[in-house]
C-alpha positions as a Markdown table, in Angstrom:
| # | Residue | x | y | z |
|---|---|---|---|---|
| 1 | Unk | 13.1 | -4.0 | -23.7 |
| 2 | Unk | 9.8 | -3.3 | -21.8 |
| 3 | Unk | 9.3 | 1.1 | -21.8 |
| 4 | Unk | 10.3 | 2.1 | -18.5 |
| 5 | Unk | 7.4 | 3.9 | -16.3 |
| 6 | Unk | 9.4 | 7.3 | -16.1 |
| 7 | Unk | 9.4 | 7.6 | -19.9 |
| 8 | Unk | 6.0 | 7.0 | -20.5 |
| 9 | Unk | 4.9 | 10.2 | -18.7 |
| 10 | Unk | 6.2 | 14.2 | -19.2 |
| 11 | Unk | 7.1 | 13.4 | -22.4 |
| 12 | Unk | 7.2 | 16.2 | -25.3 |
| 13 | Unk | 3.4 | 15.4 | -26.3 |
| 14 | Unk | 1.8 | 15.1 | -23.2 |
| 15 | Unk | 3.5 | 18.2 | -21.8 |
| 16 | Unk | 2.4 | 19.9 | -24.8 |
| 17 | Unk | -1.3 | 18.6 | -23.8 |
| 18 | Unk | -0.8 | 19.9 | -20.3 |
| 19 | Unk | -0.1 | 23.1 | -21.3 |
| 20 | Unk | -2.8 | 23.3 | -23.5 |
| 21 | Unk | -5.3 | 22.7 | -20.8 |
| 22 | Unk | -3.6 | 25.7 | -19.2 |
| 23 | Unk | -4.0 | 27.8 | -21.8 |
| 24 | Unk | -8.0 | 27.3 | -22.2 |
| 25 | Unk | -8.5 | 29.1 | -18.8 |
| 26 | Unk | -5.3 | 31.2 | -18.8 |
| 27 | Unk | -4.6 | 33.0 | -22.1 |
| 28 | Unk | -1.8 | 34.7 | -20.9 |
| 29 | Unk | 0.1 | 31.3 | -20.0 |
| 30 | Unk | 3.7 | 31.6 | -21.8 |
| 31 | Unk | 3.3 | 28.0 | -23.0 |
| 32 | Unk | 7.0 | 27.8 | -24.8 |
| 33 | Unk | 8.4 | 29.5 | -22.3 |
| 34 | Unk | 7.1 | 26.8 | -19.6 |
| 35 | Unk | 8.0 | 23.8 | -21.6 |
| 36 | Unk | 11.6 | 25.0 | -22.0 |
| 37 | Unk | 11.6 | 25.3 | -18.1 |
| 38 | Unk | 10.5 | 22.0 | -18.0 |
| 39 | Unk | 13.3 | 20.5 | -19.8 |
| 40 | Unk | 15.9 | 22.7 | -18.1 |
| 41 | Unk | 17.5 | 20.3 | -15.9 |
| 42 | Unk | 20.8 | 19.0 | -17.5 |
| 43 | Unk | 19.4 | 15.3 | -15.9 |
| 44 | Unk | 15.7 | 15.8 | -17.0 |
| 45 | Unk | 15.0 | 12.4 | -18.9 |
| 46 | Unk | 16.7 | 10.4 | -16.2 |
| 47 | Unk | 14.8 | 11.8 | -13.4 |
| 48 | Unk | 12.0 | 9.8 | -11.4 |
| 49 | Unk | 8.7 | 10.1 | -11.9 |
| 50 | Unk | 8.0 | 12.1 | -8.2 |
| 51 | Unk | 10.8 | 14.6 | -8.6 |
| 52 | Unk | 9.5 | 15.3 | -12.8 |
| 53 | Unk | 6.3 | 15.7 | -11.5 |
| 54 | Unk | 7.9 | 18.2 | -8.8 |
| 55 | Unk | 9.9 | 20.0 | -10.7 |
| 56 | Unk | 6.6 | 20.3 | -13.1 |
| 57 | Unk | 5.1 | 21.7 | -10.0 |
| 58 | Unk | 7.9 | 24.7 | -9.6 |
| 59 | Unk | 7.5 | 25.0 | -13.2 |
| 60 | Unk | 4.0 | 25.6 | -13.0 |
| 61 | Unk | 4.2 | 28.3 | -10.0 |
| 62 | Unk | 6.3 | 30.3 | -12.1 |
| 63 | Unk | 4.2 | 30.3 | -15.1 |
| 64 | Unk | 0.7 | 31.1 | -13.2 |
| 65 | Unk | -0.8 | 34.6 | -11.4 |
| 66 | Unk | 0.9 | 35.0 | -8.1 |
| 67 | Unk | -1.7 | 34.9 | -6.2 |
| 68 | Unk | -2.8 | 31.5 | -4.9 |
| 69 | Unk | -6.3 | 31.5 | -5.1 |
| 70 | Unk | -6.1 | 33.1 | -9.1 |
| 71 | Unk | -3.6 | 30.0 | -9.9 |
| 72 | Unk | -6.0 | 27.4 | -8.2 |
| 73 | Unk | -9.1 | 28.5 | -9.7 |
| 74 | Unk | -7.1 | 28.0 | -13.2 |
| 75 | Unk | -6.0 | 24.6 | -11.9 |
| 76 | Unk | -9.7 | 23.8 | -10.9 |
| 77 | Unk | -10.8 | 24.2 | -14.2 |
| 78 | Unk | -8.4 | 22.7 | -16.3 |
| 79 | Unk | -8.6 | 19.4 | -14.4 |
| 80 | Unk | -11.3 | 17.7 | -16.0 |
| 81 | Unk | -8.5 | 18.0 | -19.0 |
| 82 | Unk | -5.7 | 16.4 | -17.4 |
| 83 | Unk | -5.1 | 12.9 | -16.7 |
| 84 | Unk | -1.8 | 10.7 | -16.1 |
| 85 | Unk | 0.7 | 11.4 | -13.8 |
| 86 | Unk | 1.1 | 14.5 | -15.3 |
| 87 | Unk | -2.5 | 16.1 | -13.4 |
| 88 | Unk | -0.4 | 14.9 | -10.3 |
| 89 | Unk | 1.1 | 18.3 | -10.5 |
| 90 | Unk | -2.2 | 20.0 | -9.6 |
| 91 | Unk | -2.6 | 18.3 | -6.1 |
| 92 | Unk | 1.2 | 18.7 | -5.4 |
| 93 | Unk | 0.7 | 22.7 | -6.3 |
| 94 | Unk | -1.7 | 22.7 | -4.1 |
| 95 | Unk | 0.9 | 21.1 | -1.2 |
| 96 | Unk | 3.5 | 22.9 | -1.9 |
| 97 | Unk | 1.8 | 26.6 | -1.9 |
| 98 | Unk | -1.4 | 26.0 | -0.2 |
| 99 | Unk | -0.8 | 25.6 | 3.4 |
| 100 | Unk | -1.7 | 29.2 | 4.5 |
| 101 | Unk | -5.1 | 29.1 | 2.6 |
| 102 | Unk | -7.1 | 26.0 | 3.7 |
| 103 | Unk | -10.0 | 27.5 | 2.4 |
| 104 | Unk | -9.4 | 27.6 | -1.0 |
| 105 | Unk | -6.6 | 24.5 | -0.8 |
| 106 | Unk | -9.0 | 21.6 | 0.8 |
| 107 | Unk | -12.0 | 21.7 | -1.8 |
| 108 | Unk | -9.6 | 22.3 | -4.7 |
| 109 | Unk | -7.8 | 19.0 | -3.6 |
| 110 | Unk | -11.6 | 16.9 | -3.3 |
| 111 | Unk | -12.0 | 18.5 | -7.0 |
| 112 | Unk | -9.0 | 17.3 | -8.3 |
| 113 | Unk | -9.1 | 13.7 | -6.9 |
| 114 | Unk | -11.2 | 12.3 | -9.4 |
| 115 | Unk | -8.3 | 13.1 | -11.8 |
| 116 | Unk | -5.2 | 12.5 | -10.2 |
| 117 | Unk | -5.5 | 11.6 | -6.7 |
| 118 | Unk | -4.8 | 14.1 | -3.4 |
| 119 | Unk | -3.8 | 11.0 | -1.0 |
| 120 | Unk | -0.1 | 12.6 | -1.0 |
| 121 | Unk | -1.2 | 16.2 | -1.4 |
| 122 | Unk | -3.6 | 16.2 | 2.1 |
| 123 | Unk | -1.0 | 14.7 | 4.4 |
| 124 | Unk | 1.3 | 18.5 | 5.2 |
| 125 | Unk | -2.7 | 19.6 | 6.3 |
| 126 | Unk | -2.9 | 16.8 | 8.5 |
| 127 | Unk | 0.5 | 17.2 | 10.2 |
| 128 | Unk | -0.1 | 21.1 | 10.3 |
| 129 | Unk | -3.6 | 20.7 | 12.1 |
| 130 | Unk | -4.7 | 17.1 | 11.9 |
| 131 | Unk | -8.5 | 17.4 | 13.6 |
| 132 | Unk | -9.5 | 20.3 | 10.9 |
| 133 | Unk | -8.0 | 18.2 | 8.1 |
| 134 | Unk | -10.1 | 15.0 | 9.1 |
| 135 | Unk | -13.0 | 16.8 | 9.7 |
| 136 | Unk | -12.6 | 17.7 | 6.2 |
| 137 | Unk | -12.0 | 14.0 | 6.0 |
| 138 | Unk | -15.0 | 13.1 | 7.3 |
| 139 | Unk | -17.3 | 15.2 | 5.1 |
| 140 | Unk | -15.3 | 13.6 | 1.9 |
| 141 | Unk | -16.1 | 10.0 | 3.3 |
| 142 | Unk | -19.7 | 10.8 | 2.4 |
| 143 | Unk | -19.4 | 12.1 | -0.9 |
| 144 | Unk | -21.2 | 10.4 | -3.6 |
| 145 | Unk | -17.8 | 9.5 | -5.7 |
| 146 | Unk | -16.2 | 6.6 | -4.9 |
| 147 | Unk | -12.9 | 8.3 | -5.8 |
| 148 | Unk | -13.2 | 10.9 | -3.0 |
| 149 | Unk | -14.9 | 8.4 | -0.4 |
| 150 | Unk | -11.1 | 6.5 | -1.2 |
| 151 | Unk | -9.4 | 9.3 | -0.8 |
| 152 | Unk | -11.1 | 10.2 | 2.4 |
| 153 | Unk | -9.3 | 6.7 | 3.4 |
| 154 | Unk | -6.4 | 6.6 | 1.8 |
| 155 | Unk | -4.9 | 10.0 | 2.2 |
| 156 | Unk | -4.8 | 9.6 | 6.4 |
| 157 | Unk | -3.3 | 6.1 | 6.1 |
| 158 | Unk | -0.5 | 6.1 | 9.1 |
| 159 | Unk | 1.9 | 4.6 | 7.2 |
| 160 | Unk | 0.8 | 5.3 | 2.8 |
| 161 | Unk | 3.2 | 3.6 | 0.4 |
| 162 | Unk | 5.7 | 6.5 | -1.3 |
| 163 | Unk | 4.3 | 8.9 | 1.2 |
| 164 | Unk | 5.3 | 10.9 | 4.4 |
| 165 | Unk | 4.3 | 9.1 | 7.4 |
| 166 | Unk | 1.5 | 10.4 | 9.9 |
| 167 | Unk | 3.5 | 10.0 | 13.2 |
| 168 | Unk | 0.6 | 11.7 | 14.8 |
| 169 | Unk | -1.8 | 8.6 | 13.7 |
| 170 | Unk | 0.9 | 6.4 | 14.2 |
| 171 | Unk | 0.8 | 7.3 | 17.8 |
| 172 | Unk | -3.2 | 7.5 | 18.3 |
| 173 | Unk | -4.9 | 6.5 | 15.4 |
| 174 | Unk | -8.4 | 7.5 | 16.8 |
| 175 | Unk | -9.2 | 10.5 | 14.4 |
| 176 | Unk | -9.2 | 7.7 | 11.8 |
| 177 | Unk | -11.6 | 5.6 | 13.1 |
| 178 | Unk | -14.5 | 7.8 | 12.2 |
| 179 | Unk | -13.6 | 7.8 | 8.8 |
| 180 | Unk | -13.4 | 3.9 | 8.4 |
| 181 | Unk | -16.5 | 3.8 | 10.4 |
| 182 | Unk | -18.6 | 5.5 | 7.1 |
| 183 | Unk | -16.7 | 3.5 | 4.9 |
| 184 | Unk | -16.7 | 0.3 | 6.4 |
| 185 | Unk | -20.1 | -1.4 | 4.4 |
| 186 | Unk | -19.1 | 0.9 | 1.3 |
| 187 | Unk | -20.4 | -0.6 | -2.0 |
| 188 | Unk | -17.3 | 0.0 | -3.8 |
| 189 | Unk | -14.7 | -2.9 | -3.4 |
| 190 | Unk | -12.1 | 0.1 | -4.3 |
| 191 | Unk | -12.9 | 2.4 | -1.1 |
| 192 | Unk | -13.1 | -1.7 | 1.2 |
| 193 | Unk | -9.8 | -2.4 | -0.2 |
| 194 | Unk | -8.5 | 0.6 | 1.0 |
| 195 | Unk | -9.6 | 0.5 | 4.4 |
| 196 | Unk | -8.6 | -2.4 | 4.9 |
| 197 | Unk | -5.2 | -0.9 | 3.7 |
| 198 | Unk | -5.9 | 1.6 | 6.2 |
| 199 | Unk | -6.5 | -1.1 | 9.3 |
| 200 | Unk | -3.6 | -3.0 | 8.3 |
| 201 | Unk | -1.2 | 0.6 | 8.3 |
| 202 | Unk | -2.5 | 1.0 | 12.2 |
| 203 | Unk | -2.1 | -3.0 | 13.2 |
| 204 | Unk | 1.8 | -1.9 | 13.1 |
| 205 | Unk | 1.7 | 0.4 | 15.5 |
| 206 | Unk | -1.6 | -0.3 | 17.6 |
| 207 | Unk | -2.2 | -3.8 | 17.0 |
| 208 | Unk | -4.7 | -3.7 | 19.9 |
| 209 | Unk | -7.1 | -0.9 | 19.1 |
| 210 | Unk | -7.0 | -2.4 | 15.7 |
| 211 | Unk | -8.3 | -5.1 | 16.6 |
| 212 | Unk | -10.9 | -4.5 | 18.9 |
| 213 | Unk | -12.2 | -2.8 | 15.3 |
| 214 | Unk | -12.2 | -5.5 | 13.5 |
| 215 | Unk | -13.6 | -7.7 | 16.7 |
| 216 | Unk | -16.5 | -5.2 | 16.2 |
| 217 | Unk | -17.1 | -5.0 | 12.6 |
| 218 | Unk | -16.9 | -9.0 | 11.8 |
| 219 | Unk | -20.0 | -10.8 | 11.4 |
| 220 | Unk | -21.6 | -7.9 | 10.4 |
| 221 | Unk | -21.3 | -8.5 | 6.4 |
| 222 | Unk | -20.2 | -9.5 | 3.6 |
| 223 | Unk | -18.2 | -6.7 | 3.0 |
| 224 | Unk | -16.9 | -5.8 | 6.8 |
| 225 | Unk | -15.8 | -9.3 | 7.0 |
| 226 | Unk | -13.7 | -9.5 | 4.0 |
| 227 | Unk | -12.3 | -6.2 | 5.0 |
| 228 | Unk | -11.4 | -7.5 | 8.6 |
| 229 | Unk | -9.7 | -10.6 | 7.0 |
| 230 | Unk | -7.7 | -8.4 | 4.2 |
| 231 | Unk | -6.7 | -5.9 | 7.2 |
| 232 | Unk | -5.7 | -8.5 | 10.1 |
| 233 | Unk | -3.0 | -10.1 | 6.9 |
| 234 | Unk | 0.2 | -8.6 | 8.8 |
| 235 | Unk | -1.0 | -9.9 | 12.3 |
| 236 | Unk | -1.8 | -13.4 | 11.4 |
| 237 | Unk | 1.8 | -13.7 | 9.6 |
| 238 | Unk | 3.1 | -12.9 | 12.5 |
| 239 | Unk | 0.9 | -15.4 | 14.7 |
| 240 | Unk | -1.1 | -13.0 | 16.5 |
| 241 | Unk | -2.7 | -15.0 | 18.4 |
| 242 | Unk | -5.7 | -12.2 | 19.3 |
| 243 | Unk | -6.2 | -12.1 | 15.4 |
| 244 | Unk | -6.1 | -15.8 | 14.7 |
| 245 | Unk | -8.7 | -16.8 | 17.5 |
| 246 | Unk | -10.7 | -13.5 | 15.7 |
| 247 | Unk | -11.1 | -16.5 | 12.3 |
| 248 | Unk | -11.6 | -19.4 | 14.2 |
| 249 | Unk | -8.2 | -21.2 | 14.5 |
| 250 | Unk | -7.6 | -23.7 | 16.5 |
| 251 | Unk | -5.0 | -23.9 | 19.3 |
| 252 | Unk | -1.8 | -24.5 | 17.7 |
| 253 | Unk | -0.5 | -26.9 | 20.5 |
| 254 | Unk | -2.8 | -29.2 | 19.1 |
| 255 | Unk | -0.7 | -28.8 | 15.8 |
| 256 | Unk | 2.7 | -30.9 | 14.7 |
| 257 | Unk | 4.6 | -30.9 | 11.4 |
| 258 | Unk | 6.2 | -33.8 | 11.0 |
| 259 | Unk | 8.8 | -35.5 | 8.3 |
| 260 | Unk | 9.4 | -32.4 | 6.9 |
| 261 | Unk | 11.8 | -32.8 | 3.7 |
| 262 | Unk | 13.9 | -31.4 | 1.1 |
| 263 | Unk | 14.8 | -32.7 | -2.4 |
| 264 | Unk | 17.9 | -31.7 | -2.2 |
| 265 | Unk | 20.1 | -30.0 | 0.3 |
| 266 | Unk | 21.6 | -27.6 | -2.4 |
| 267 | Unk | 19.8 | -25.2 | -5.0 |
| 268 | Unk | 21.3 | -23.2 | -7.8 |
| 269 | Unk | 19.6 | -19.3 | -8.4 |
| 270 | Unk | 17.1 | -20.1 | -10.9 |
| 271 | Unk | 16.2 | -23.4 | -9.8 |
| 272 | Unk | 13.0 | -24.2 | -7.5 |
| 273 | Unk | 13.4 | -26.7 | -4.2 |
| 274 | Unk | 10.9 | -28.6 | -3.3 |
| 275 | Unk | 9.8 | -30.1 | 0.1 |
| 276 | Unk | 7.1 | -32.4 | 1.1 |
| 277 | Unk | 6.1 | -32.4 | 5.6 |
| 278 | Unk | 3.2 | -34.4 | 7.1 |
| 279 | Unk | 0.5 | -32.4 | 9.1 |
| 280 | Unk | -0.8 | -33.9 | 12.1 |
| 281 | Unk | -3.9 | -32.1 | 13.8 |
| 282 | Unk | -4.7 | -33.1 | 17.0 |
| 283 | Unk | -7.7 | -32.6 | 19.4 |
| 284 | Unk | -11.5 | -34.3 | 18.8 |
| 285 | Unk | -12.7 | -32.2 | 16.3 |
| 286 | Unk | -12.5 | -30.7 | 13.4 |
| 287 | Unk | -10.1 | -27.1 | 13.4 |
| 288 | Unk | -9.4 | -24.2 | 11.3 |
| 289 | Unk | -5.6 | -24.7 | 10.4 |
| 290 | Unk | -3.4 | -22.0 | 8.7 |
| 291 | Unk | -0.2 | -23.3 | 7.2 |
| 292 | Unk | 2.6 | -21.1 | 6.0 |
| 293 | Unk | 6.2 | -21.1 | 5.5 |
| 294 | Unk | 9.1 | -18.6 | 6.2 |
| 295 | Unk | 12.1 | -18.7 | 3.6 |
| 296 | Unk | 15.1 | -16.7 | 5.1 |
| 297 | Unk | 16.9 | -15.2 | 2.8 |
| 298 | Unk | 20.7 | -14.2 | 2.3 |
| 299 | Unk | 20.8 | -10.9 | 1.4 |
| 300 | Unk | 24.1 | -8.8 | -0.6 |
| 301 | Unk | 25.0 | -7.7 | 2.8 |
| 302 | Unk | 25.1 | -11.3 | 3.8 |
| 303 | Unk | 22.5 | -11.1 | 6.5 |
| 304 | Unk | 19.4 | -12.8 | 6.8 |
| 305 | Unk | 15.7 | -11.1 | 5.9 |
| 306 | Unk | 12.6 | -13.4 | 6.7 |
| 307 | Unk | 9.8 | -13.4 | 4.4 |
| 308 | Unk | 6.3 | -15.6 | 5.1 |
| 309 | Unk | 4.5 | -17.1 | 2.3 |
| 310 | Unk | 0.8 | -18.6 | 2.7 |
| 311 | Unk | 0.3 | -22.7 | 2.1 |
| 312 | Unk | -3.1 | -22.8 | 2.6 |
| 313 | Unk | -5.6 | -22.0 | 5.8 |
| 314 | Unk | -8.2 | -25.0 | 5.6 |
| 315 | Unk | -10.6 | -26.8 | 8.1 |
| 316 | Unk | -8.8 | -30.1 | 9.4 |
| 317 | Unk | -10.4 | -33.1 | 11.2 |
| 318 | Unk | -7.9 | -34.8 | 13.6 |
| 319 | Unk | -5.7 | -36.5 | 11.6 |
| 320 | Unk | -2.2 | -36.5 | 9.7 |
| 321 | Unk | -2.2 | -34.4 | 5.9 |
| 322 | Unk | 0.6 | -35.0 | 3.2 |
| 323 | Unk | 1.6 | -31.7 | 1.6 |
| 324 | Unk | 3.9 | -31.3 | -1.7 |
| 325 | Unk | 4.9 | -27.7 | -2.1 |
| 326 | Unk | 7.9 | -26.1 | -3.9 |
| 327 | Unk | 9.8 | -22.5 | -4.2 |
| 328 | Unk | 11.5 | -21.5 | -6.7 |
| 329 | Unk | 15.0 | -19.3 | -6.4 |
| 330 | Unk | 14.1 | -17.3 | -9.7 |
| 331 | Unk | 15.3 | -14.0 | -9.7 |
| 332 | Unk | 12.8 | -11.3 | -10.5 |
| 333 | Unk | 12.4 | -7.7 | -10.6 |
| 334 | Unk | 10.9 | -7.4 | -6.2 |
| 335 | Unk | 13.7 | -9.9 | -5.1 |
| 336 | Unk | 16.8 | -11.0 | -6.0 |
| 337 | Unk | 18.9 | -13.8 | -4.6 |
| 338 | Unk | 22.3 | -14.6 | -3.7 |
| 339 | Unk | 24.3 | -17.5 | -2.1 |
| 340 | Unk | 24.5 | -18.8 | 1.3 |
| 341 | Unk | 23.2 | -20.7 | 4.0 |
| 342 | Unk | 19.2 | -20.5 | 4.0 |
| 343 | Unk | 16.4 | -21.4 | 6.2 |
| 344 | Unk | 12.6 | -22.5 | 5.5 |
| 345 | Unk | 10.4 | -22.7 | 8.1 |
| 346 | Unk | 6.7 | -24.0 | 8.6 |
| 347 | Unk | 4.2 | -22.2 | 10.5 |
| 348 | Unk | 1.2 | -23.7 | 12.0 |
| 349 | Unk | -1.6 | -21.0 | 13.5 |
| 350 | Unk | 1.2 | -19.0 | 13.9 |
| 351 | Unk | 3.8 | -21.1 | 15.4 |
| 352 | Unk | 7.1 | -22.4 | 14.3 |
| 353 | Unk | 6.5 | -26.3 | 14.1 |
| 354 | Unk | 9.9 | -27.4 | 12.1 |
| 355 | Unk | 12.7 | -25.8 | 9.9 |
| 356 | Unk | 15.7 | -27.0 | 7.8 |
| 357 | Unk | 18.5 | -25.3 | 6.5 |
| 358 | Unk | 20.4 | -25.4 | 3.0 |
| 359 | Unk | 22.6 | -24.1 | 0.7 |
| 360 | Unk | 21.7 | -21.9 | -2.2 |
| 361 | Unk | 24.6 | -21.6 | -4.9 |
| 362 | Unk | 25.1 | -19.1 | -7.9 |
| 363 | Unk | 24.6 | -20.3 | -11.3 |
């Protein structure tokens, strides 16, 4: 069996390591008495990975001088000697006890992001004054690291994966913009892909303003564009029509799916169904077509969740197009499946052109 993630990190050794570093700057650092705090909890070794690396955190405050700015300055230098997701503690000390002290907290978290990332740690700043925390943003956004020019991006996402929400950004995103406006022709693919990440967090909540961004930016390189196309992903699965004109599609009345097709009106978990349809594209010339198709799946509960996968997105003369495609009803570790009455449904330029229903069985 395949090591699970949460045992791979705090473990005996790589505590030992972290304490270590600690004790290279701080000599008076009780290191035995801070790894038995560490394993204190009766339910340490099943714990998650966030709440080990908080409890590290408390651990850690404990251990350290009292005084912030003291504890930080030992953090600051020990960093460069930390790494995994046990130097996630140093950021997270800094959320937890720096609030009061932005002067010492907001370059200590741009120091440590290079070796374990402040993207979670930034975000109580933000909510507590959120113009002072992006102007520190801003000046981050023009560092010459491409780890803290990320960060600069990735820590005022709206809406961050395993992260509090920014309600204030989900509301008015505008003291983003200036951010993804440095970043936006960035040579590092790792700080594109994460504003794109960023543009695709606001499209949920202010599609619009979104994309009179990216109505801006494309066409003006290489890099903008593929950024505009990575961050409009959401909207053009759900058939914005504003984002699909933005690439070139063509009018989807123009667009039929015909003879669409099952192999069989039954399929057992672990099988795959396949189903063949006949695209007509209408009109006198040649149009930009994207094809995808909605499964709806029966959840434990018994309801339905919808969930849009690509075909393909191709220029089309007028004219009618075979396709042959197939999914399969595999469990796997992101989905899981169970029996019932589903539904798969084709999608041309974002609009629903035929669907069929049929039954999904256990093994």
């Amino acid at each position: 069996m395949a090591e699970r993630l949460k045992d791979m990190f705090f473990t005996d050794e790589s505590m030992n390591a972290f304490a270590n570093a600690i004790i290279k700057f701080y000599p008076k650092f009780n290191k035995d008495a801070f790894r038995e705090s560490i394993k204190s909890p009766d339910d340490w070794d099943e714990m998650e990975l966030k709440k080990k690396m908080r409890h590290t955190t408390e651990c850690l405050y404990a251990a350290l001088p009292q005084d912030y700015r003291k504890a930080v300055d030992i953090l600051v230098n020990a960093a460069p000697f930390l790494k995994g997701f046990e130097a996630m503690s140093l950021p997270d000390y800094v959320e937890l006890y720096g609030l009061e002290d932005w002067d010492s907290s907001l370059p200590a978290l741009k120091h440590f992001n290079p070796y374990a990332s402040s993207e979670f740690a930034i975000r109580p700043f933000i909510l507590q004054n959120a113009e002072k925390a992006m102007a520190f943003m801003n000046e981050c956004a023009e560092d010459e690291n491409d780890k803290i020019r990320r960060f600069a991006s990735e820590g005022c996402r709206p809406r961050l994966p395993w992260a509090m929400a920014l309600p204030v950004f989900k509301k008015d995103p505008s003291l983003i913009i200036p951010v993804l406006e440095k970043l936006k022709d960035d040579p590092s693919e790792f700080v594109r892909r994460s504003v794109a990440n960023n543009l695709n967090d606001i499209s949920k909540d202010n599609p619009e303003k979104m994309l009179e961004i990216c109505e801006g930016w494309y066409g003006h390189s290489a890099n903008t564009d593929w950024i505009v196309k990575h961050a409009c992903r959401s909207l053009l699965k759900t058939g914005n029509k504003r984002a699909l004109i933005l690439f070139g599609h063509g009018d989807p009345a123009l667009l039929k799916i015909k003879d669409l097709t099952l192999n069989k009106n039954t399929v057992t978990i672990g099988e795959e169904l396949h189903y063949t349809f006949t695209l007509h594209s209408g009109g006198k010339k040649k149009s930009k077509v994207r094809l995808e198709y909605a499964m709806d799946f029966v959840k434990s509960s018994g309801k339905c969740s919808r969930k849009i996968f690509k075909i393909t997105e191709n220029d089309y003369a007028p004219g009618e197009y075979s396709f042959t495609r197939k999914h399969t009803f595999a469990d796997m570790s992101t989905r899981k499946h169970y029996p019932g009455t589903h539904q798969l449904t084709l999608i041309a330029n974002g609009e629903e052109k035929a669907k069929v229903s049929f039954e999904v069985l256990r093994s």
